[in-house]
LUMRORO-910766 format. One record per atom (N, C-alpha, C): residue in one letter; x negated, y negated, z. Coordinates in steps of 0.05 Angstrom, whole numbers, plus 5000, padded with zeros to 4 digits. Example, Ala and Ser with C-alpha at 12.3 -4.5 7.8 and 13.67 -1.06 7.14 Angstrom:
a473651145156 a475450905156 a473650665156 s474350455142 s472750215143 s474249995157 
//
This chain:
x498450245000 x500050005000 x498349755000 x495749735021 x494049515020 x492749415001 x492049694978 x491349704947 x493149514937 x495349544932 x497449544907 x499149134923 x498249074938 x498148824952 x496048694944 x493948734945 x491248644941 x491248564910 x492048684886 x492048794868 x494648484857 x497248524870 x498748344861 x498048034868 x496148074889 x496047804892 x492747654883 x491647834866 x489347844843 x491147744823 x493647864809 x493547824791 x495147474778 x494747334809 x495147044796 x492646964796 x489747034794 x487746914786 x486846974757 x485946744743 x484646814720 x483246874717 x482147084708 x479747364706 x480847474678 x478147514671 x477847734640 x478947994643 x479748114630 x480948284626 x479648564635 x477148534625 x474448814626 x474748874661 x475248674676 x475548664706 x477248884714 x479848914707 x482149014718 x480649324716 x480449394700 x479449724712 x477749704740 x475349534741 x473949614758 x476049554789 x477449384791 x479249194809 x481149434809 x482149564802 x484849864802 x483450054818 x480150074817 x478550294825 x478550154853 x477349954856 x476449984893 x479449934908 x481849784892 x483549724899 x484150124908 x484150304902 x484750544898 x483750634929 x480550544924 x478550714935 x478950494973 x480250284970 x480850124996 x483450205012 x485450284988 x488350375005 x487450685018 x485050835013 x483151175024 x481851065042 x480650765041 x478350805062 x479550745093 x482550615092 x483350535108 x484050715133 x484351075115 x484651265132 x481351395152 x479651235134 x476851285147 x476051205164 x474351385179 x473151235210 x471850975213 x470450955189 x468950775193 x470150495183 x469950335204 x471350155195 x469649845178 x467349955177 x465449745156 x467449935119 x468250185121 x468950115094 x470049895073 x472549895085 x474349715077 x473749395066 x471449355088 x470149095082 x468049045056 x467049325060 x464949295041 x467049285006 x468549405020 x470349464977 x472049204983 x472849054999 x473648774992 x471548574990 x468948654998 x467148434992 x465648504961 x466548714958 x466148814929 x468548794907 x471148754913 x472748594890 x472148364895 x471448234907 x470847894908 x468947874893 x467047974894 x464248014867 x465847964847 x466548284844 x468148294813 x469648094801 x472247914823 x473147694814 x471347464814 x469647474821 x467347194817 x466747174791 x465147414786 x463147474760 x464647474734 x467447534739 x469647574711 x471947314713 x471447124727 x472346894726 x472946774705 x475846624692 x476246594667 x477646294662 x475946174673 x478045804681 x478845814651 x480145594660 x480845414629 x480045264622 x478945114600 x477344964593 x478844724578 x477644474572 x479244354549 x476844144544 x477244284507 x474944254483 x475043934477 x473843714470 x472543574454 x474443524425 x476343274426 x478043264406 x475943274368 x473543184378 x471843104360 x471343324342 x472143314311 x471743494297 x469543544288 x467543424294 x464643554282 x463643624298 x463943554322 x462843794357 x462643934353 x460544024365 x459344364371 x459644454398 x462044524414 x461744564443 x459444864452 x459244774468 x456845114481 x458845264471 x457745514469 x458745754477 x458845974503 x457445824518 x456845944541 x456845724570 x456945854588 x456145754611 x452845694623 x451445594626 x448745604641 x447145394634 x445045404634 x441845184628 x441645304599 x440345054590 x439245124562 x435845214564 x436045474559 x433245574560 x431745444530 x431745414516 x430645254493 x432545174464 x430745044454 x431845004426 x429644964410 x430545074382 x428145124360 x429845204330 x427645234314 x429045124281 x428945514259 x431445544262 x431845774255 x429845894226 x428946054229 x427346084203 x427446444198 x430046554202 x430246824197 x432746734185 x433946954148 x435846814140 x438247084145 x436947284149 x439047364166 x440747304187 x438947054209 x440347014234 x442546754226 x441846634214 x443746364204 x442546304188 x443345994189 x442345804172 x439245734178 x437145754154 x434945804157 x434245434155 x432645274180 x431745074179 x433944934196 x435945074206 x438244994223 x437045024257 x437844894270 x437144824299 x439045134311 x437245274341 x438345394350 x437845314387 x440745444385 x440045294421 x441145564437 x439145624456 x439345884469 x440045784500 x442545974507 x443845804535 x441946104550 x441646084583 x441046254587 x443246254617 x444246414621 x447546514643 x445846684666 x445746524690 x445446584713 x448146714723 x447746944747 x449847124750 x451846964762 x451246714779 x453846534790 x455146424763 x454446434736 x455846294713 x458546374709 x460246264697 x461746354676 x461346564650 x461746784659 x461146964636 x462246974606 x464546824613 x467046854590 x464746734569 x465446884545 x464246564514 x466946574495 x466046264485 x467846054475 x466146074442 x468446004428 x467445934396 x466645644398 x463545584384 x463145364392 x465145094370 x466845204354 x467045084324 x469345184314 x471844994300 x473845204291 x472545344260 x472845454259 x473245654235 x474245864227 x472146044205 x473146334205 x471446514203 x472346794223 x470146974233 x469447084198 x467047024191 x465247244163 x465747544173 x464347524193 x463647834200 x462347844239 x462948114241 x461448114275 x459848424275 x457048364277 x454848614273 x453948614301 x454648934306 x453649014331 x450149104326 x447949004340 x445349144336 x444249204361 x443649424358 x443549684379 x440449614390 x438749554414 x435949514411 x435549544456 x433749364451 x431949404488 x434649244504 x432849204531 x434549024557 x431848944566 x430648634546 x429348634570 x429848394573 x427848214595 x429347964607 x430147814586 x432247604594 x433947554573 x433247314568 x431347134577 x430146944576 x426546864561 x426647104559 x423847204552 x424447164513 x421447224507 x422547204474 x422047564466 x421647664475 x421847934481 x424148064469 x426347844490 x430147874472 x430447894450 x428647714432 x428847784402 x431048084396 x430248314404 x430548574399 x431548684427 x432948484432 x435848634455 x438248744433 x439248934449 x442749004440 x443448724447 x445748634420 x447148464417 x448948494394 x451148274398 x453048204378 x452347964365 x452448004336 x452247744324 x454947664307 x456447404315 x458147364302 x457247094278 x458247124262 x458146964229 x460946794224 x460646574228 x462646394223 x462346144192 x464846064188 x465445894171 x466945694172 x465545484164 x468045224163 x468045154144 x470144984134 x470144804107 x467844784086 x465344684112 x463144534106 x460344714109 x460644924131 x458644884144 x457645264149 x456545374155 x456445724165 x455245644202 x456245744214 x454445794242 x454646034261 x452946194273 x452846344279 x452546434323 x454346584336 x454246604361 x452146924367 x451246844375 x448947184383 x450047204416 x450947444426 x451347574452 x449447774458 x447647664479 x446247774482 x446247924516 x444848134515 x444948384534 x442248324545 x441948444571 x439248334588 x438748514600 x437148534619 x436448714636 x439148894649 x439948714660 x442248834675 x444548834661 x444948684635 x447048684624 x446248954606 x449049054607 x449249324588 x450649354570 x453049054565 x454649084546 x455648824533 x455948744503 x457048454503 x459248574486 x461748414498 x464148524486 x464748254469 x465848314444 x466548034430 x469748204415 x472048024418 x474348064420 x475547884388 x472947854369 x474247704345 x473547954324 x475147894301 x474548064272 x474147884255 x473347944232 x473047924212 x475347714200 x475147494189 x478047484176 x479747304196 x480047284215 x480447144240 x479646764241 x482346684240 x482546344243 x481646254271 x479146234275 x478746064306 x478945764308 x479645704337 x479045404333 x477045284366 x475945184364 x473545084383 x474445164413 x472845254426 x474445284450 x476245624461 x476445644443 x478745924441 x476146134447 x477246264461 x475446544478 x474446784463 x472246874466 x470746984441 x470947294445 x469347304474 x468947494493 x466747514517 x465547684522 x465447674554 x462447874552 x459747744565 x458347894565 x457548054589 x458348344594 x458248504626 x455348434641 x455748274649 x453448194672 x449848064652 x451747934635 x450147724613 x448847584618 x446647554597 x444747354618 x443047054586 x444247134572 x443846974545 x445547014523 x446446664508 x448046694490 x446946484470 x446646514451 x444346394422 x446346244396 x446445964394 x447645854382 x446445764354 x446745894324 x445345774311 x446545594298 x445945324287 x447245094275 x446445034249 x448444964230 x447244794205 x445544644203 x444244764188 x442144454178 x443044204181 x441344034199 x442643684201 x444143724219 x444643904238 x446343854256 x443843594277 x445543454295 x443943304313 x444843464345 x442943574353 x442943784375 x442943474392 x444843464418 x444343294440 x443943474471 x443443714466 x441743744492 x439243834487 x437243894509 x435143954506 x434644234533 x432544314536 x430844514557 x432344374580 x433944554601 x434344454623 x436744374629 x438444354610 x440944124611 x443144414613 x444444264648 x446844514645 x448444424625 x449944684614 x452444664592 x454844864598 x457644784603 x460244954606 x460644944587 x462045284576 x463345414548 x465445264550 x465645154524 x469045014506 x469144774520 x467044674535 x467444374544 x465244184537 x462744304540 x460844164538 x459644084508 x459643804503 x458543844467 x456043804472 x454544074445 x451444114451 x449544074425 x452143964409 x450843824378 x453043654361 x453243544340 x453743424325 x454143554298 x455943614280 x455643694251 x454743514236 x453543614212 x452843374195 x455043284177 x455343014169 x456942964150 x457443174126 x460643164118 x461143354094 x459343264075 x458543494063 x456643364039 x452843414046 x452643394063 x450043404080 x449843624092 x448643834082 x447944034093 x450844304087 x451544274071 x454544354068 x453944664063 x454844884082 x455045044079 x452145274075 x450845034096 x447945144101 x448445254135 
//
């Protein structure tokens, strides 16, 4: 009964979705422990859905009316920025800005740009720190977008401790800035590549919130169009 209480009054918080299994399990494993001697159980599996609802936390955000904004895609510090020169990853000579997500962050990611999903490639590779350039060749998701004008690309990246980046768009799919992408399981970097001529306004250091924070500028139509 203490389960299935616990559980209803979770479900007026906003939390990701990936949450509720793990939150059904201790909710399960708390309405058993209650019959247990020990009475540190109980505490420990409510101080352990509180984790869970921390880490899968899913505020609401509200985007930047400005149509050439680039909002983050992520929550955290900007671990760097640098000028894309792989033409598989994006736009080659295009600015990229790598957020890096401390475990108190917001895990959720945001599309930084309305458009339309090209394609979303899962690539299978290491965990290692996610801050490191090492990452290069982490498991990740790479999503491929389109605008009018412009191509830009979101990378989800997996870290040490992260084991999974879930991304919740297809192919074919009308996004618009702001709108929720998906959720990296205990994520620790998310990699923004930009059009040529975009004007990046943050730098190394600068916190940024997903779907709120603008972390570049598009270039004029015409300028850079579909680079």
């Amino acid at each position: 009964m203490s389960g299935i209480i616990v559980m209803t009054i979770l479900r007026r918080i906003p939390i990701d979705k990936c949450a509720w299994p793990m939150l059904a399990g201790l909710a399960f494993l708390l309405g058993l422990s209650l019959f247990a001697p020990w009475r540190i159980l109980p505490v420990g599996l409510v101080m352990s859905m509180g984790f869970v609802v921390f880490f899968f936390r899913d505020p609401d955000r509200l985007s930047p009316a400005d149509p050439r904004a680039f909002v983050s895609p992520a929550d955290g510090v900007v671990a760097g920025v640098y000028l894309n020169d792989q033409p598989e990853a994006g736009p080659v000579g295009g600015p990229v800005i790598s957020i890096f997500l401390a475990v108190w962050n917001v895990h959720v990611n945001r599309v930084p740009h309305d458009g339309i999903v090209e394609k979303v490639t899962y690539v299978p590779g290491g965990h290692a720190l996610a801050w490191k350039h090492s990452a290069a060749g982490n498991e990740s998701n790479w999503i491929y977008f389109h605008s009018a004008h412009h191509r830009f690309v979101v990378r989800q990246i997996a870290g040490m401790a992260a084991r999974r980046a879930v991304c919740r768009l297809c192919p074919g799919d009308a996004v618009q800035k702001g709108q929720r992408l998906g959720i990296i399981k205990l994520g620790l970097r998310t990699d923004l590549y930009l059009p040529v001529g975009s004007l990046v306004l943050v730098q190394t250091g600068h916190r940024v919130y997903g779907g709120s924070s603008i972390v570049a500028v598009a270039p004029e139509a015409g300028n850079g169009a579909h680079s």
